[in-house]
N, C-alpha and C positions, 0 to 999 in steps of 0.2 A: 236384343239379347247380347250381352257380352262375354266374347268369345275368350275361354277358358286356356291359358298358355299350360300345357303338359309339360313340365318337367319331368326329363329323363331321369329312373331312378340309377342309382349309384351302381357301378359295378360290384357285381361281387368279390369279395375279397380273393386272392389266388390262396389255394391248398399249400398247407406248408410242404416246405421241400421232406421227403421222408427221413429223418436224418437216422434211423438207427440202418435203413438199408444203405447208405451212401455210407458209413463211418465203415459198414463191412465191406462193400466196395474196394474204398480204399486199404483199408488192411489186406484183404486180399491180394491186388495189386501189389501192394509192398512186399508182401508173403513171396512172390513171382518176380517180381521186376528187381527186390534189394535181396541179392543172394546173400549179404551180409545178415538182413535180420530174419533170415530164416533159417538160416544156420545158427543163433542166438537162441530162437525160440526150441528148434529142435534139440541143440545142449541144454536151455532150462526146463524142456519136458523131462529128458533122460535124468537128470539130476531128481529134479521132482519123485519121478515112477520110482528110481530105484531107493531114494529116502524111504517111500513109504513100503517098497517093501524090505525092505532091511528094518525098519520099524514094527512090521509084522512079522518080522524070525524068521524068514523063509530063504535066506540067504547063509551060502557058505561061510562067509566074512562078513566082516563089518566093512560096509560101503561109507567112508567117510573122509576127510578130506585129505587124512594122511595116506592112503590108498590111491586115491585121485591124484595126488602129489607124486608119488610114487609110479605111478602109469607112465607121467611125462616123460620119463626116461626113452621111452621108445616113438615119443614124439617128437624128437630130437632127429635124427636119422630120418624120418617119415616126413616131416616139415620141409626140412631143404632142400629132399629129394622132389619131393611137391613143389617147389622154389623154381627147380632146375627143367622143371616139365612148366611149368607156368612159362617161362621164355619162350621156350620150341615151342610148344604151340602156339602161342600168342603170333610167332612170325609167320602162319598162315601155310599154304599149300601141304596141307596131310603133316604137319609139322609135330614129331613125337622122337619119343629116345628109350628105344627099349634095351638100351647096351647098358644103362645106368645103375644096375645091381653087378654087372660082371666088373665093370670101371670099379668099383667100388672095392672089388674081391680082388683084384689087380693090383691098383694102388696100394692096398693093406698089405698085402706080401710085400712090396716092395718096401712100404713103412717098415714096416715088422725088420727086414732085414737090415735095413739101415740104421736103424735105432735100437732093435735088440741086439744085431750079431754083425753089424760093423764099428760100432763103436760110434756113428756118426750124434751129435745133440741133436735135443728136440727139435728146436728152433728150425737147424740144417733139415732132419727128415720131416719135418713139415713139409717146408719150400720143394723138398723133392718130390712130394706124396703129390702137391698142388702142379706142378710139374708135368709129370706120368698125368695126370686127369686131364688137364690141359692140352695132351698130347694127343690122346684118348680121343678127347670131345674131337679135337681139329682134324683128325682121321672122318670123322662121322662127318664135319662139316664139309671137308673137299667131296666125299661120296654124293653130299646133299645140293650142295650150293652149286657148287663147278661143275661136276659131271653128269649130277643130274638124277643119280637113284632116287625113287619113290624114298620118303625118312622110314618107311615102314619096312621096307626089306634091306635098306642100310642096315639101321642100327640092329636089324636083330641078325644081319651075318657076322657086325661086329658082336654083337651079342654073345654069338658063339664062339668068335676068337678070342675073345678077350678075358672069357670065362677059361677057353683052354691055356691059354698061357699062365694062366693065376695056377693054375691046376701044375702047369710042367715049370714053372719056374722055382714054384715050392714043392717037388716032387710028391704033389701032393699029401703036404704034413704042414698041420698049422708051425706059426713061427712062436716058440712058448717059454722064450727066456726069462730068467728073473727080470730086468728090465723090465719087459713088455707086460712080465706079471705084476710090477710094483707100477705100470701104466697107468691100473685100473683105479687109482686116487682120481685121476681125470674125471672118471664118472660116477664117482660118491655123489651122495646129495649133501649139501649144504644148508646150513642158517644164514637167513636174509642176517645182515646187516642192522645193526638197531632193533627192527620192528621184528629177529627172525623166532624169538621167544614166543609168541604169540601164534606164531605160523608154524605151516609143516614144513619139511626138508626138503629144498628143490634139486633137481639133478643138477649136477654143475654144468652141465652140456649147453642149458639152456642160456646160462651166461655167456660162457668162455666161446660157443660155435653156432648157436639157432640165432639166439637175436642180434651178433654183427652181421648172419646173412641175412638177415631178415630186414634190416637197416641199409644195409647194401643195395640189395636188390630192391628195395622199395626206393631208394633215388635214385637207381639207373631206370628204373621206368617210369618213375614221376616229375624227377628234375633235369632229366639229362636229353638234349637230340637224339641222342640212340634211344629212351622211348621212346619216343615220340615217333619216330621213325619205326622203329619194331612194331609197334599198334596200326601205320600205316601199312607197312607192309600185308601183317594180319587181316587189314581190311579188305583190300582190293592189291594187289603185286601187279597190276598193270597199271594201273594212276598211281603207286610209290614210283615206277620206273619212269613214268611221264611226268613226275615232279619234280625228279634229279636223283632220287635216292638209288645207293650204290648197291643195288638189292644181294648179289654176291657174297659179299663183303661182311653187310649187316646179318646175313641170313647165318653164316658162318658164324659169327662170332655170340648165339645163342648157343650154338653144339660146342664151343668152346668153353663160355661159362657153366655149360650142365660138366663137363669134365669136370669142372676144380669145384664144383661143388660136389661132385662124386667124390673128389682126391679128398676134401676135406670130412665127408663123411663115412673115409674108409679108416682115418685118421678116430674120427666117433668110436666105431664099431669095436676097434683096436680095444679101445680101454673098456668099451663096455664088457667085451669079452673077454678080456688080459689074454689076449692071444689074437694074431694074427691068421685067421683062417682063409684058406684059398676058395671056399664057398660061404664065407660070409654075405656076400649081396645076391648072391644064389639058391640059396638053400632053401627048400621046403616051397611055398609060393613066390619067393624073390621080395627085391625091392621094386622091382620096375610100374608091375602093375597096381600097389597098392600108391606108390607114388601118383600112376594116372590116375586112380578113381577118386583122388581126394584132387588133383587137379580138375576134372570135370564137377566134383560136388561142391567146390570150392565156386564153381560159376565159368568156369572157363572155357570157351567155345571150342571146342573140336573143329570150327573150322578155323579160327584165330582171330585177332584180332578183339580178342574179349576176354578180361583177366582181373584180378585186385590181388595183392598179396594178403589184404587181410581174407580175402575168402579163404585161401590157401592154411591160414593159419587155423582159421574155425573150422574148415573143415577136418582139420589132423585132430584138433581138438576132441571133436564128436567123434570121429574112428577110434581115436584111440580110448576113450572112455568105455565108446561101445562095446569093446574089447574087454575092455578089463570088467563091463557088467556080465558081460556075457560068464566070463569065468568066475565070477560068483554065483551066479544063478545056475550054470551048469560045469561043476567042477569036474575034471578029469580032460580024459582025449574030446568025450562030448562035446566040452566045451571048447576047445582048437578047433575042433569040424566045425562046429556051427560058427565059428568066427570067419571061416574061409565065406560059409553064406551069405553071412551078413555083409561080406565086402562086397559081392555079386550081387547084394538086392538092392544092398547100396548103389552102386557102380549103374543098374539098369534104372533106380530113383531118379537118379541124378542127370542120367541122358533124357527120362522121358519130359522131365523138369525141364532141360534148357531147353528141349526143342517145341513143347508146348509154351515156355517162354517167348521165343522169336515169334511163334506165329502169331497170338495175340497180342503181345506187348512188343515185338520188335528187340529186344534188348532183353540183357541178362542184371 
């Protein structure tokens, strides 16, 4: 009998990979991990929700793009305050500036004065405005850096000084000369250039003071040693100081930039308001905390060390639309209350987001 060779049959083929669960997966991840495109998709749902219903009548106004154009005016102010909170934090140890509405309200009196009712050019109360902020932020930084206060009860004692001097410098009376009323050209909106026919009217602010700081600040932390350094420090401040870096030094000179980023947006306010008020960066809910919350939704670690300018910008973006749907959808005081909400549901979004970020993905 001839003994029969069995060949082994072929293995089975392997189960394809699941690709519609993996492709969610990964967008998930992305959702979480790219604070930038989740901030994209949350501005083109809002855009979306509120077309359709402005398309169904159930809206005060017409929600359209000269409306949305028109909002940016107050993301102007919002943006580079967000700008000047992305540094401080990013340099890590409880690092925040909640003096940056009163800086703000400070500087403008002084603007105000100098350009309405001394006579001085623009050019000149510029450089002063940037000045006094400058001055401002490096008071907060010796508090921070040198001596050592927590940033948290610094800036908000500055907080309160700097609010009362605005208050008793200008005996408490905004500053409201012809000058500073023929100011408010500053913050008309303009036609783009060429293509501006076709488009709506952009605030000039967004020119003339958002996108040089936004330019600025985006290469001191992406081309310069001092980011690089400031993202170190943010990380670990015991390995920046065991690598050479002059922790001091660099720590300070973030509370310095939020200054003259305050000087420069008290210099904003000025013209948005044709008058220079001593509670301009104070008033009502301030600038300081809407400033944070769009730093934190923007992606920025509360504990430091973790930031992007463009988050900063997307997220001003979506506040402030939110803002403006909110006041079509519910017109009146209603609608200012529910705004103050929505930056608190925001604000609580947005921390429970990065800290469920770290823990599964490590990163923001």
């Amino acid at each position: 009998m001839t003994a029969t060779t069995e060949h082994p049959s072929p293995a089975a083929p392997a189960a394809p990979p699941e690709k519609g669960r993996g492709l969610f997966s990964r967008a998930l991840e992305a959702l979480l991990t790219q604070r930038v495109v989740l901030l994209v998709v949350l501005i083109v749902l809002l855009l979306v929700g509120m077309s359709i219903l402005d398309a169904a009548g159930v809206l005060s106004g017409s929600f359209n793009a000269d409306y949305l154009a028109s909002a940016l005016i107050s993301a102007v102010p919002l943006a580079m305050l967000g700008l000047a909170q992305l540094m401080v934090i990013l340099s890590g140890r409880g690092g925040i500036d909640l003096s940056v509405g009163s800086m703000v309200s400070l500087t403008g009196v002084v603007f105000g004065f100098a350009y309405g009712l001394w006579g001085w050019s623009l050019i000149a109360a510029l450089v002063l405005a940037i000045l006094v902020g400058g001055v401002c932020g490096a008071i907060n930084g010796v508090l921070v850096a040198y001596i050592g206060f927590p940033p948290l009860i610094a800036t908000l004692a500055t907080y309160y000084a700097y609010r009362s001097l605005a208050l008793v410098v200008s005996d408490q009376k905004p500053v409201n000369s012809p000058v500073i009323q023929d100011f408010y050209s500053a913050a008309q909106s303009v036609e783009l250039p060429l293509i501006g026919g076709s488009l709506p009217l952009i605030p000039l602010g967004i020119f003339t003071f958002l996108i040089p700081t936004i330019v600025i600040v985006w290469l001191l932390l992406n081309k310069t040693t001092f980011g690089r350094r400031l993202y170190a420090l943010g990380t670990n401040n015991v390995a920046a100081t065991w690598s050479g870096i002059n922790v001091k030094p660099n720590r300070m000179a973030v509370y310095i930039a939020s200054g003259v980023i305050s000087g420069l947006v008290a210099v904003v306010t000025v013209a948005q308001f044709a008058s220079a008020r001593p509670d301009a960066g104070t008033s009502g809910n301030g600038m300081a905390l809407p400033s944070i919350t769009i730093a934190v939704l923007g992606g920025v670690a509360i504990t430091g060390g973790i930031g992007r300018v463009a988050g900063i910008v997307l997220s001003t973006l979506l506040i402030v639309w939110i803002n403006a749907s909110i006041l079509l959808t519910l017109p009146g005081n209603d609608g200012t209350q529910f705004q103050l909400l929505a930056l608190g549901v925001v604000l609580i979004f947005a921390s429970l987001l990065n800290g469920l970020t770290r823990r599964k993905y490590g990163g923001i």
